[in-house]
N, C-alpha and C positions, 0 to 999 in steps of 0.2 A: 504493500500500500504506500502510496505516495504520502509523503509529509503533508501536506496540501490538502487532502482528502482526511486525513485524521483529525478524529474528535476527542478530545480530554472532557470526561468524566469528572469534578470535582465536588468534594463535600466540603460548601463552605461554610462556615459559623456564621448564622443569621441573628443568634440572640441568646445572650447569656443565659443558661435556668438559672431555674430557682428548687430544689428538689431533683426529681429524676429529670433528665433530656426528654421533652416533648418533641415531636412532629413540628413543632416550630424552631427549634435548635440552628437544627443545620439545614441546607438546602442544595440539592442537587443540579450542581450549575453544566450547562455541557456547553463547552466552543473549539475553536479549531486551533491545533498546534500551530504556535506559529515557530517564525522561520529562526535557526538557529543563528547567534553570535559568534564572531570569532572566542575559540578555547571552550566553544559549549559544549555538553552532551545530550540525548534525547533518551532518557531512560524509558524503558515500556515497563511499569511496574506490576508484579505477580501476586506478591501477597504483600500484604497491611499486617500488621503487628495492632491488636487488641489489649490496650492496659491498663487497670485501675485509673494508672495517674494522672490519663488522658482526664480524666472528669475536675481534677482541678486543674487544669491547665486553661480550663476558658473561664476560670475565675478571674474575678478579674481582681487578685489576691496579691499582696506581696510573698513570693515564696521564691525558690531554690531557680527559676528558667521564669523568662519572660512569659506571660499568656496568652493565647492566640488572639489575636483582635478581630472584633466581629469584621467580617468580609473577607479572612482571610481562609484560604484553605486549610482546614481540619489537621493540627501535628499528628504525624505516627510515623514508627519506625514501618521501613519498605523492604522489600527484597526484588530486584527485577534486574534486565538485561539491557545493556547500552546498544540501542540501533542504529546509532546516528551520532558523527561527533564533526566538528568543524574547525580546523585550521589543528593547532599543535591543543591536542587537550592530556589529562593526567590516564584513562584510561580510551583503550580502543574499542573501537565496534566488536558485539562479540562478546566483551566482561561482562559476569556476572558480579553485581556490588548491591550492598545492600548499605544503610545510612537512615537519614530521614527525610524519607522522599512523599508523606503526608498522605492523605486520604483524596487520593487519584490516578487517573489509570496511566497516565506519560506524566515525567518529571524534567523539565529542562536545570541543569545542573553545568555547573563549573568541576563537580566533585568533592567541594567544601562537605567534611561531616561523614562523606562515602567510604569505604573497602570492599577491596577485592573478596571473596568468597570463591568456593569452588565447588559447584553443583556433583562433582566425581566422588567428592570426600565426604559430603553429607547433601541430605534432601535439603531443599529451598526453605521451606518451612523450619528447618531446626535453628538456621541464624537468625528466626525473630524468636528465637525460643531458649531450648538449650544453649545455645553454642550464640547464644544473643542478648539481649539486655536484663532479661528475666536471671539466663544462667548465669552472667558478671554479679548479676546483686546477689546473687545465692552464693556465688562463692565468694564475696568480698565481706557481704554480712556475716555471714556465720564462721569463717576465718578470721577476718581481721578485724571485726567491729565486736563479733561474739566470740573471737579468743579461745575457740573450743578448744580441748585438750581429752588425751583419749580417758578412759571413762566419765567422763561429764554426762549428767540427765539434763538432756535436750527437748523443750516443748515449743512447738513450731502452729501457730494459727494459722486460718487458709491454707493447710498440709495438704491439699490436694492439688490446690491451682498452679500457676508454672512455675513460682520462685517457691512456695512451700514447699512441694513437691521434691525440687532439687536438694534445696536445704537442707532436708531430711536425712537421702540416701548419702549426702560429705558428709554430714555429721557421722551415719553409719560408717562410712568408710574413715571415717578416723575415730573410729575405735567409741564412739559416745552408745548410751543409747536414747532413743529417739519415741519420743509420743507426738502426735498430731492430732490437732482438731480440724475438723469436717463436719460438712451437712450431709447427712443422710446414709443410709448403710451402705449404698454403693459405693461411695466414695472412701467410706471407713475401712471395707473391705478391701478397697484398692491399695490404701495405705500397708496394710500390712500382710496381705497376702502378692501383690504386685509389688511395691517397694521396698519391704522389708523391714517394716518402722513394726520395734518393739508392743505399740499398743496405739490406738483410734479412740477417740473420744467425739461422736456425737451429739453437736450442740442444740441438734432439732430436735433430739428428743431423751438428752441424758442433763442430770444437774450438772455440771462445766464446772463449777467450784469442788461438789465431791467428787468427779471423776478424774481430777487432777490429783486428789487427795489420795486417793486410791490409786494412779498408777506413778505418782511421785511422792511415796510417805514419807523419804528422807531429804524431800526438795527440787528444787531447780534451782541448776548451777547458769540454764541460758534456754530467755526465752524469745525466740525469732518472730515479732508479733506482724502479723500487715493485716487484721482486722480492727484492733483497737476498741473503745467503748467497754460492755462487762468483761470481755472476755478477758482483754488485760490487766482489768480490775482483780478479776480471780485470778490469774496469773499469780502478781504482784504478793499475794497470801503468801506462796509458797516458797520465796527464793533464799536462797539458802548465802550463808556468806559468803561475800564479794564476786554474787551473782551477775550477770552481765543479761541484761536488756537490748533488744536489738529491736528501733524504729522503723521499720521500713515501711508500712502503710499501714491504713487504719479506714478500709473500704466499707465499715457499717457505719462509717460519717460523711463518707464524699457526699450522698444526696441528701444531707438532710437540709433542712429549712427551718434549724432551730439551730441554737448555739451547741457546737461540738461539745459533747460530754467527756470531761477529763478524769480523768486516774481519784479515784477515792483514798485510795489505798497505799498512797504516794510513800506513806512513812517506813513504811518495807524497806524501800530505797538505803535510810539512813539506819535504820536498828541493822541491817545485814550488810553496812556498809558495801552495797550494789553499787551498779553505774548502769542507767539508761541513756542512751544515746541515739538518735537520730542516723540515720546514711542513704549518702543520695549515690548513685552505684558512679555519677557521670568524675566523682572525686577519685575512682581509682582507674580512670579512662589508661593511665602508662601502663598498668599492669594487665590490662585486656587480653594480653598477648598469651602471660603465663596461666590464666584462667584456662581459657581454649584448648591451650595444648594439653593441661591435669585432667579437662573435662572430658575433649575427645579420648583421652588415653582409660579414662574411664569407663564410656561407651564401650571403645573398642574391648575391655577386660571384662566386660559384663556386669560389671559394678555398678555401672547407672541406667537407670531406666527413665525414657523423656516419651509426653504423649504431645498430640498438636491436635487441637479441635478446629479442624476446618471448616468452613461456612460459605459459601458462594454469594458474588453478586456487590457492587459497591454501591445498589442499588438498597440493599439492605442494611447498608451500615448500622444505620442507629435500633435496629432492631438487635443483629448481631451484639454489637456493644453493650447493651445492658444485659448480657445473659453475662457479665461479669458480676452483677451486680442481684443477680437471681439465682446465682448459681447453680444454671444451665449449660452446666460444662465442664470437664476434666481436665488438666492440664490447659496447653499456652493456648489461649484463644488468638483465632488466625481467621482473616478476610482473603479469599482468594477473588482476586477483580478480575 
């Protein structure tokens, strides 16, 4: 198909929520690629990367990354193939790169932000996943933020979604043992009969304060949270001295429309002289390198296991997208456009 004749797909941000992303959110814009500048590339992008922290990013919030301004096309991490490049650019016709190439179907790029990948070595879908910003913050959180060390009791919320998930089976591989919280027996079942985590705690239908009690009765040395609200509350009961807290998300507050509910229970912190800490994964972007290689060497030794919940259609976006938030899904949630 001729440059000329292609149509770009874009979801662009129409209107801040307020609560969950309505039908008026974003808006599905279509026009024609236009013609490339000298040093540019024309990316055809494959899949969309789906993730919690898209939902604060069109806050319009002081936090860690600027936030999308309304009219602009939709952030998310991409995976697609350079078709088209113009005068001397960083990658050729041909590379597979993935980056942040947003919620649309061609990416006109300089390469700012992009790398190389290689569709030979792994599926397309694993570098918005494992081998992608989910699996960086799994291994930089619960390495070097949660300080694991081998026998440590590790409890990990969201244990099923893409960063829980991973979290989980490093912690196993360095020797900790590992409980997770989950929605529903499916997902509990997967935890430990698929991943290998010492024990599952369902929060849809078990008390989450005694069933921490019960599979942590001498504590938590680290606890990997990206739900936030009770569940870190009950956490926070149990940790044991000079416990290590890992912030990484807290997805049962992104849509609310009330003042985020904070830590009751804070004073744990200081009787078990703990340390809670915050981590954005984009802080340990130099060491990218060594994560990839531990993880694939991983894969390859059968020590980790990674799922990808594929969804068709950029037409669906925002449908797709809240099934992070319903959790209507296993593993990395993935837009294939």
């Amino acid at each position: 198909m001729d440059q000329e004749e292609m149509i770009n797909k874009r979801q662009i941000l129409k209107k801040r929520p307020t609560g969950i992303p309505d039908e008026n959110t974003w808006e599905l814009v279509e026009s024609k690629v236009r013609d490339l500048m000298e040093g540019e590339m024309l990316l055809h992008q494959e899949f969309i990367s789906l993730d919690p922290a898209m939902r604060g990013w069109i806050n319009q919030t002081r936090s860690y990354i600027a936030p999308v301004e309304v009219g602009q096309v939709m952030r998310a991490g991409s995976v697609g193939k350079i078709i088209k490049t113009k005068g001397k650019t960083i990658f050729k016709e041909g590379d597979y790169v993935s980056g942040w190439g947003g919620v649309q179907n061609y990416c006109i790029t300089k390469g700012e932000n992009f790398y190389l990948v290689d569709p030979q070595k792994a599926n397309l879908p694993a570098y918005l996943g494992v081998l992608g910003m989910p699996g960086m913050t799994a291994y930089f959180g619960i390495t070097e933020v949660g300080k694991i060390k081998n026998g440590d009791t590790v409890l990990v919320s969201g244990a099923a979604g893409a960063v829980g998930s991973i979290v989980g089976q490093i912690a196993k591989i360095k020797g900790c043992r590992v409980i997770g919280i989950a929605g529903g027996k499916s997902k509990c079942n997967y935890l430990t009969k698929t991943l290998g985590f010492d024990g599952s705690i369902d929060y849809k239908s078990e008390n989450v304060t005694k069933a921490i009690k019960n599979y942590c009765p001498k504590g938590i040395d680290v606890f990997f949270d990206n739900v936030g609200g009770d569940i870190l509350d009950s956490a926070l009961i149990f940790l044991r001295k000079n416990a290590r807290v890992v912030i990484c998300g807290a997805i049962s507050q992104y849509n609310s429309s009330e003042k985020i509910s904070g830590p009751k229970n804070y004073l744990s912190l200081l009787v078990n002289r703990a340390k809670m800490q915050g981590m954005v994964v984009f802080d340990f972007a130099p060491m990218y390198g060594k994560a990839m290689s531990d993880i694939a060497k991983w894969i390859e030794q059968g020590k980790l296991n990674h799922r990808e919940d594929i969804f068709d259609g950029i037409e669906n976006f925002r449908e797709t997208f809240l099934r992070l938030f319903s959790g209507d899904k296993k593993g990395k949630l993935i837009l294939k456009i």
